[in-house]
C-alpha positions in Angstrom: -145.5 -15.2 140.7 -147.6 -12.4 141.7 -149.4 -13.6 144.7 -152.1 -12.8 147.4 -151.5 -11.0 151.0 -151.1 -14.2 153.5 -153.2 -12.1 156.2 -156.2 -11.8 154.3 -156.2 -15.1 152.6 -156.0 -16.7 156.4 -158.8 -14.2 157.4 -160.6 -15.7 154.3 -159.7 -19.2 155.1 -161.2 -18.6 158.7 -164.4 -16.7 157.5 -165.8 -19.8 156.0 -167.0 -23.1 157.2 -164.0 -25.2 158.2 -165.5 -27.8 155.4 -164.2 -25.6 152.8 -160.4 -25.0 151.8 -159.5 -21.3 151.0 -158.2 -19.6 147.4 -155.5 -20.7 145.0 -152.1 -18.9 145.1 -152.9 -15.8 142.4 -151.3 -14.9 139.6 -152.5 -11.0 138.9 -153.7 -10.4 142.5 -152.5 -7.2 144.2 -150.7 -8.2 147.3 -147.9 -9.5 148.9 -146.2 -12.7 147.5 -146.2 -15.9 149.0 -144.3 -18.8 147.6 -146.4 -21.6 148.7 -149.4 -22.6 146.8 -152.4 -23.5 147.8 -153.9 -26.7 147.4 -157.0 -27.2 145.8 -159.8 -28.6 147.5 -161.7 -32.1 146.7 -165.6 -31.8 146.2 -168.5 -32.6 143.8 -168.6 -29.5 143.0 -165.6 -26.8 142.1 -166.2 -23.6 142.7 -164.6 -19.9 142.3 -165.5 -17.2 144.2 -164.9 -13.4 144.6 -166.2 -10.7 146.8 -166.1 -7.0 146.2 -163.5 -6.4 149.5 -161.5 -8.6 147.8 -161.1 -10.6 150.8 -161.9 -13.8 148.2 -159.6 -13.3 144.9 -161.4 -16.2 142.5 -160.7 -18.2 145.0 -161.6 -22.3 144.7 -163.6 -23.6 147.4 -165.6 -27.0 146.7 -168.7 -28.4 148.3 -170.4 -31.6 148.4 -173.7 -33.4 147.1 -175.8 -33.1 149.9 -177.8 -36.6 150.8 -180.4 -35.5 152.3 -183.6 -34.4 151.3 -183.8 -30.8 149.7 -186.3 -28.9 151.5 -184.5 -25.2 150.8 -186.5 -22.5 150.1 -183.9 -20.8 148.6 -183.2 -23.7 145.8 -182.9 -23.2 142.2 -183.8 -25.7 140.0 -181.9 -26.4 136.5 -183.9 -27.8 133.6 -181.8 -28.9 131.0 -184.8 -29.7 128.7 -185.4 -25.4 127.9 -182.9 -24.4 126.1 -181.4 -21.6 124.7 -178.7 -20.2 122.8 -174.9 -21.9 122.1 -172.0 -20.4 124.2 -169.3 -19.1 121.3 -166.7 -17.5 124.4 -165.8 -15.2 126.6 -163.1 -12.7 126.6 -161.8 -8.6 125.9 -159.7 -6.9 123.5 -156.5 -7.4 122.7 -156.0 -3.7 121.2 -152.3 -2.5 120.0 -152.4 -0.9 124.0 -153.1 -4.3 125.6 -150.2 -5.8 123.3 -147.7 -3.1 123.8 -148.1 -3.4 127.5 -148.0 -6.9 127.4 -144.8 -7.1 125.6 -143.5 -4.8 128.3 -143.9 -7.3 131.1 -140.9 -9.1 132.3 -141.8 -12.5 130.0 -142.2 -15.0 132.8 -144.9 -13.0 134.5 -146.2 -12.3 131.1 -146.4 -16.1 130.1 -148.1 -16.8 134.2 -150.7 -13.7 133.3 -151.7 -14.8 129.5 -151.8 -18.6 131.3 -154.0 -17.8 133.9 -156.3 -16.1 131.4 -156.4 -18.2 129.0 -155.8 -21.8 130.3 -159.0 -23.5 129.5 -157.7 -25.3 133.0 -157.8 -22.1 134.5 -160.0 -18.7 133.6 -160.7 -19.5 130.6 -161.0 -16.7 127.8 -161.8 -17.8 124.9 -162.9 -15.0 122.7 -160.6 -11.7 121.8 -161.2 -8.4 119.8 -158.8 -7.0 117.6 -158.7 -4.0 115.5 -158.5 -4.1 112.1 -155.7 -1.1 111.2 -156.0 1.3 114.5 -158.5 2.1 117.2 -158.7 4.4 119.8 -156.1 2.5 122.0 -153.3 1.8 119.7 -149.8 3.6 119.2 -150.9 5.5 116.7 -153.7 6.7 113.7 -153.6 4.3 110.9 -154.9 2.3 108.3 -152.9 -1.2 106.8 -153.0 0.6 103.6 -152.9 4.4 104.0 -151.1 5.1 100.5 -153.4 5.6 98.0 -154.2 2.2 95.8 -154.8 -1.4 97.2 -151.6 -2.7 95.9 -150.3 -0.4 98.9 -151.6 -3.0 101.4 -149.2 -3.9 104.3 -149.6 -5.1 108.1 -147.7 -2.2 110.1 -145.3 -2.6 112.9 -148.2 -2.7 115.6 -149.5 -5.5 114.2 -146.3 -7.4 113.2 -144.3 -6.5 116.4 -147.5 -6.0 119.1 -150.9 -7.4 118.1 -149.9 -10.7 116.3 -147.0 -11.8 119.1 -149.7 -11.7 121.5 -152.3 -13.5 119.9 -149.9 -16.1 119.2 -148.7 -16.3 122.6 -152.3 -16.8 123.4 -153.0 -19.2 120.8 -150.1 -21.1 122.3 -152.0 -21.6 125.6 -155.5 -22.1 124.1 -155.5 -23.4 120.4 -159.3 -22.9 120.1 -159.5 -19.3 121.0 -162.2 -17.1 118.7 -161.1 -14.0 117.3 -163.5 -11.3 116.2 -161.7 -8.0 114.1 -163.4 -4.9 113.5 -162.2 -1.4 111.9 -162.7 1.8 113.2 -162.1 3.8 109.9 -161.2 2.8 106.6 -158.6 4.3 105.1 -158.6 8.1 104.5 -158.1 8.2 100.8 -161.4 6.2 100.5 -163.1 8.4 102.4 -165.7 11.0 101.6 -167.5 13.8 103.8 -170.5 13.0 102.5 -172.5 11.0 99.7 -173.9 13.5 98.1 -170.8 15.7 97.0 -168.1 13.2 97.5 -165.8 15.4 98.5 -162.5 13.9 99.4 -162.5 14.2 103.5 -158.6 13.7 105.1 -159.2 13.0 108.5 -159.4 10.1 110.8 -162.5 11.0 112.3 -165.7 10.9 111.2 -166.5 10.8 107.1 -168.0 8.5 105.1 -167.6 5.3 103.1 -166.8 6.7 99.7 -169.2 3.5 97.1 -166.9 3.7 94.0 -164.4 1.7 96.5 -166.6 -0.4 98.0 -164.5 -3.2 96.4 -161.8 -2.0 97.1 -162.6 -1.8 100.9 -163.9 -5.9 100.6 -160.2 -6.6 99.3 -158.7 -4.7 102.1 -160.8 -7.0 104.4 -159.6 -9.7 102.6 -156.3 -8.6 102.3 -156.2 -8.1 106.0 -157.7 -11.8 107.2 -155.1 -13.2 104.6 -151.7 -11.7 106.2 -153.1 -12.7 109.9 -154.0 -16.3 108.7 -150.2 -16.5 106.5 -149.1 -14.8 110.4 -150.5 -18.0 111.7 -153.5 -16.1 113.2 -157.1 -17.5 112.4 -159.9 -14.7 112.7 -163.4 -16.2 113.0 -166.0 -13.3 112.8 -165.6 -10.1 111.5 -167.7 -6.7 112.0 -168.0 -4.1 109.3 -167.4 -1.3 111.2 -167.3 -0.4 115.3 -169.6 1.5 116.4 -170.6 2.9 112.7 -173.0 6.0 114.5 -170.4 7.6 116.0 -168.4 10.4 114.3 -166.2 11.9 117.0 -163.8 8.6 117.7 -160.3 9.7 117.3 -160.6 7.1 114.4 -164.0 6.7 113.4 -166.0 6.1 110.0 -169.8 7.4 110.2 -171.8 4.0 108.0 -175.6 4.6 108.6 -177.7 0.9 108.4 -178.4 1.5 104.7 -174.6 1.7 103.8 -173.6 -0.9 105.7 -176.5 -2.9 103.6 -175.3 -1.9 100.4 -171.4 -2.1 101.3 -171.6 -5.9 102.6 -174.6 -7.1 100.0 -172.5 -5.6 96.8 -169.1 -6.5 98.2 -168.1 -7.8 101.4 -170.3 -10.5 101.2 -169.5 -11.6 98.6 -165.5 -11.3 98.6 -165.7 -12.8 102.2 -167.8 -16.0 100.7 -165.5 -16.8 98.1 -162.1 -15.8 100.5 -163.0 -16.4 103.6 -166.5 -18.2 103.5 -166.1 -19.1 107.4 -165.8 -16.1 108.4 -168.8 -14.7 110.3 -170.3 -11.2 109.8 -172.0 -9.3 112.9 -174.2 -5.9 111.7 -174.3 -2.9 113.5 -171.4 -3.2 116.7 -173.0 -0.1 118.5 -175.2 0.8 121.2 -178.5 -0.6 122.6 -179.7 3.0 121.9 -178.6 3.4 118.4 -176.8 6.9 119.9 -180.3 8.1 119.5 -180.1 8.9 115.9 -184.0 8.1 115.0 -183.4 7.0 111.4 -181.2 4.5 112.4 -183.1 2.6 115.4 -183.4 -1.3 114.6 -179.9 -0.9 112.3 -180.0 -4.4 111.5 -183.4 -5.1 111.9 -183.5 -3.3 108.8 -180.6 -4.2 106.8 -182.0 -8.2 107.5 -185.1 -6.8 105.5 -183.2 -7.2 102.7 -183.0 -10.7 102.0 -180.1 -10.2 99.7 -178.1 -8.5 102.4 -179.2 -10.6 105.1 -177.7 -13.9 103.9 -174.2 -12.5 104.9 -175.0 -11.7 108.4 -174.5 -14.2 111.4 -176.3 -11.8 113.6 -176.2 -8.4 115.3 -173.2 -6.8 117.8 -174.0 -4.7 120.4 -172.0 -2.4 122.9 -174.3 -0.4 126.1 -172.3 2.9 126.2 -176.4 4.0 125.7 -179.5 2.2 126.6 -180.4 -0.9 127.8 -180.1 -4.4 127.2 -183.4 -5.0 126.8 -183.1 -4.2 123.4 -181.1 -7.6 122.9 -184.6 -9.8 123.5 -186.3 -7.5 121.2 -183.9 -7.9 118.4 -184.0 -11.5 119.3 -188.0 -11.5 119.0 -187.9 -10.0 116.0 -184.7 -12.2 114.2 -184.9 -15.1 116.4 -182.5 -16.9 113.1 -179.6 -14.4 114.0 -177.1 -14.6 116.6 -176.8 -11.7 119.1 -173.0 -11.2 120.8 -172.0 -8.7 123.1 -168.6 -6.9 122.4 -167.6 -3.9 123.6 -167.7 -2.2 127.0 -165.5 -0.2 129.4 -165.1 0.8 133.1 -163.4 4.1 133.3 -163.3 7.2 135.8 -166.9 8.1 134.9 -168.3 4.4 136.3 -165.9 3.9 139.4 -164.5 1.2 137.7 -161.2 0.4 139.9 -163.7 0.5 143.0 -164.9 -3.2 143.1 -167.3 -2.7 146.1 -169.3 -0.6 143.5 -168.2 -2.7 140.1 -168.1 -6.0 141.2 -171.5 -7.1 141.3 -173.1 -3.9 139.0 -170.7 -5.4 136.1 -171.9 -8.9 136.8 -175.6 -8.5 136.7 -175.5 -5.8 134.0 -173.0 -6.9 131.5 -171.8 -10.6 132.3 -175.5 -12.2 133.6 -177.4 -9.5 131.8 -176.4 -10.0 128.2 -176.1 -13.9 128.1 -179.9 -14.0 130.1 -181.2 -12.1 126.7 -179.6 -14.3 124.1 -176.1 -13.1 124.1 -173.4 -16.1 122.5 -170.5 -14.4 123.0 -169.4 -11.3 125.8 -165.9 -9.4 125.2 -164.7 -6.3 127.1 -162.8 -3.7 126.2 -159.1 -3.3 126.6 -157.9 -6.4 128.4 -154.7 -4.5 129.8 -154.4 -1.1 130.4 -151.3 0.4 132.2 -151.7 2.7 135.4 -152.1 5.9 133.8 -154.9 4.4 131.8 -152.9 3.9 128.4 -151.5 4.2 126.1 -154.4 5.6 124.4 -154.7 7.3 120.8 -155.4 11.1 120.3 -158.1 13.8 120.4 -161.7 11.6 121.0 -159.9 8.6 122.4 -160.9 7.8 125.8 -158.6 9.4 128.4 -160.5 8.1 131.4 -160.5 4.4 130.5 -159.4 1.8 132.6 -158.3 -1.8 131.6 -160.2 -5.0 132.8 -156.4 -5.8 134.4 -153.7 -2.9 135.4 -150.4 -3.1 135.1 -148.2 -0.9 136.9 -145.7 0.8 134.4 -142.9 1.5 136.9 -141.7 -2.1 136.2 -144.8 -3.6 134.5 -144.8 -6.7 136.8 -147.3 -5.8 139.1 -151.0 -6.2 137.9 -154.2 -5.5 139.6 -158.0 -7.1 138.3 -160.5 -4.7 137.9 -164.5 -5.9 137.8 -164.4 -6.6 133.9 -161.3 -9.2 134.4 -163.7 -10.8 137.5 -166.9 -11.0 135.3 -165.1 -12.4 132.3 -163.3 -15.3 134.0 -166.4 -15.9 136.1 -168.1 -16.8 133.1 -165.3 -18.5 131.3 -163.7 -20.8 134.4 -166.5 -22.7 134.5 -169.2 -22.2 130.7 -166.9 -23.5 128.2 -167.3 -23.1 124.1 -170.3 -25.0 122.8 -172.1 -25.2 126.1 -175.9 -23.9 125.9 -177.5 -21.5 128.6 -180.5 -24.2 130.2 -183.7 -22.7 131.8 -184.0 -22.6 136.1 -187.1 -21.8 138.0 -187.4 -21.7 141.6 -185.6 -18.4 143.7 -185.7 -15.6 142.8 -185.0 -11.9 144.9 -184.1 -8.8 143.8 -180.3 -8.2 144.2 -179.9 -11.8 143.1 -178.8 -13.1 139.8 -177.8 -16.0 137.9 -177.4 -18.2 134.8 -177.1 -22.2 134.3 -175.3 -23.8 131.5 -174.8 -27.4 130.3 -171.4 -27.7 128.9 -170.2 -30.5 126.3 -168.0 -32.8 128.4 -171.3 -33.3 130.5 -171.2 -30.8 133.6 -173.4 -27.9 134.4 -172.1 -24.9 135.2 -174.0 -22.1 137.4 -172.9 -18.5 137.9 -174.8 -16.7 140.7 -174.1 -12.9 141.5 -175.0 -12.0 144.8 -175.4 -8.2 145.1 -177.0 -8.2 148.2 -174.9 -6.6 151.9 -175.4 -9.9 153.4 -174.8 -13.6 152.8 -177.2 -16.1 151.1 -177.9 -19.6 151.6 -178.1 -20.9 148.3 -179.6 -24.3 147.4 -178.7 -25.8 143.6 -180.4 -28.7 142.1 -180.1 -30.1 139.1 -182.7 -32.7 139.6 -180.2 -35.6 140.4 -177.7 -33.9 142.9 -178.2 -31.2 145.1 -175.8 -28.8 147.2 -176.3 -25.6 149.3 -173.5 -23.0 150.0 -173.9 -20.0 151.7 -172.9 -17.0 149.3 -171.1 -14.3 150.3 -172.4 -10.5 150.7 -171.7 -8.7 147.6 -170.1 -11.4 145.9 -170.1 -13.7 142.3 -169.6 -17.6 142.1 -169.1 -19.9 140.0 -170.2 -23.7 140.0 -169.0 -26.5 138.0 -169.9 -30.4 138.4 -170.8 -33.2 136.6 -174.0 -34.7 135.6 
């Protein structure tokens, strides 16, 4: 077991009221080990919590109703009666880096990390991205099928020794975990350099979708979904193509809103329904600002104008390497029958991102609170584990400066250190489990403070506060039959769990 530094899990013992017990021993803390755990504490209500020094690691505390009257100022009210959208999951990618690193760890801290993550008794993921053929963290460039011809089809040695190992590792620990695939180029040989001269373009980055294989490219998906589910790997959604506006990914595939239209309406769609006819598909998987290319602003907005094309789609993905999230409620407004999921985003050199006194609560409000406030079903992260020199990665337009939402040190790949998108994630999924729905809550409100309430299906709320503010917060909850208060650390997140 990797475990926490017994100094600073006393100091964090002492720094709160004597009511409470201190943190669970930790799994993928970075610290000294300690080989007694510690027990969890009896309450109404369970809670996790983690602070940006660090000095609280998700650690469990637990509180009590209160029984006396609630006079709080500070009190936010739950009202189960306005409600929004369905909880699919919570999770990151498990990309052909995140697998190879993970089949690098010595296998008993391997099997404690994956448990930790994905017990639905503990963190919680529940929802991983793959690749479908490479992306810009695997070992290498390819497609499943880069010989000419469909017959060609094959699952490579990334996914048969890496990718599908892991899931199934994972799938081991939680059964019900929801995969979501998406590719980031098709393969070359169906690729043009542009639709006018369709002339043949050999390169990983950038072309276009050549239309006399658009059936082709549906059987590929098909082809694809079929070996993972003979692997004894279940994918749930699919995406047509990540992030479709950008050309310069070191494998990338340029599909403006029109071509993905006419690609999934003549043949995906179509292939998946009669294949695959559970399968989801999400439009778009790109940026809240469209990259600022003007003719392609409201990308699915405008493919569901076709309502042909539109029957296919569950919804609309989005990623916020540009813009801002607002653009979620407005695609919500304006196709309040889709679903809106959130999957792909990164911390990296350029963000701070292994600094959780900036991360910590930024990520939280932003990304975690942010998207599931404005309709979001599902939020996924980028690479779940990166090693310490930020890789492996893939080549020219792969991101060098990347950082995993975990570290592991590659000296002896035992050692591995949460960064703010590992926080965020198993803030949300310890405690909002699949199939609960986001409830409204009125009351307190101050900038610097966040939150979101839940009702989950075995009949508990759950309440995730982020407290970005430099000092504490007395914090009152009430769900209209129970009450408690807790005072909320500076520059923190929580999580709350309890029954009805």
């Amino acid at each position: 077991m990797i475990k926490i530094n017994k100094v600073l899990l006393l100091l964090g013992c002492m720094s709160l009221s004597a009511c409470v017990s201190c943190s669970e021993s930790s799994a993928t803390g970075g610290g000294e080990d300690t080989d007694t755990p510690i027990e969890v504490p009896s309450g109404d209500v369970k809670m996790y919590v983690t602070t940006s020094n660090r000095m609280y690691d998700l650690a469990i505390q637990s509180v009590d109703f209160s029984d006396k009257d609630n006079m709080s100022p500070t009190t936010v009210r739950l009202d189960a009666s306005m409600r929004y959208q369905t909880i699919d999951g919570f999770g990151a990618a498990i990309t052909g880096s995140t697998s190879y690193n993970l089949s690098l760890m010595p296998e008993e801290k391997r099997k404690e990390f994956l448990k930790d993550t994905f017990s639905p008794d503990k963190y919680g993921f529940s929802y991983v991205r793959v690749s479908i053929g490479c992306s810009d963290f695997s070992l290498s460039d390819y497609t499943c099928c880069d010989e000419k011809g469909i017959e060609n089809f094959a699952l490579t040695i990334e996914e048969t020794k890496y990718v599908i190992p892991a899931l199934k590792e994972i799938l081991a620990i939680n059964p019900a975990l929801k995969i979501i695939a998406s590719p980031w180029t098709c393969p070359k040989w169906m690729k043009v350099k542009d639709l006018q001269s369709k002339e043949p373009y050999d390169s990983w980055t950038g072309g276009q979708l050549n239309p006399d294989y658009y059936q082709d490219y549906a059987t590929y998906f098909v082809k694809w979904l079929d070996a993972f589910k003979q692997a004894g790997v279940t994918v749930n959604a699919v995406t047509v193509q990540n992030e479709p506006l950008n050309r310069g990914n070191s494998a990338s595939l340029y599909m403006g809103w029109e071509e993905q239209r006419d690609f999934v309406k003549t043949a995906l769609g179509p292939a998946l329904q009669q294949h695959f006819p559970d399968v989801k598909i999400y439009a778009f998987d790109h940026n809240y600002n469209y990259d600022n290319v003007a003719d392609q602003v409201d990308y699915s907005l405008k493919i569901f104008t076709d309502a042909e094309a539109k029957k296919y789609f569950a919804g609309t993905a989005f990623h916020n390497y540009g813009g801002d999230r607002s653009e979620l409620l407005d695609v919500q407004a304006k196709a309040p029958d889709k679903e809106l999921i959130f999957t792909e985003t990164s911390i990296g050199e350029w963000n701070q991102g292994r600094d959780l006194a900036t991360a910590l609560t930024r990520d939280m409000e932003e990304i975690a609170l942010g998207t599931v406030n404005n309709w979001c079903k599902a939020v996924i992260v980028w690479n779940l584990m990166l090693d310490s020199d930020q890789g492996p990665h893939g080549g020219p337009g792969a991101c060098a400066t990347c950082y995993g939402a975990v570290d592991v040190d590659n000296t002896n790949y035992d050692t591995v250190t949460r960064n703010s998108h590992y926080y965020i994630i198993a803030h949300l999924a310890s405690v909002v489990k699949p199939g609960a729905v986001r409830i409204g809550t009125s009351g307190y409100t101050e900038n610097g403070i966040s939150y979101a309430a839940f009702e989950n299906t075995d009949g508990t709320y759950a309440f995730v506060l982020c407290n970005g503010k430099s000092e504490a917060k007395n914090v009152t909850v009430d769900d209209g039959t129970h009450h408690f208060t807790y005072e909320v650390p500076a520059k923190s997140v929580m999580s709350y769990r309890w029954k009805k």
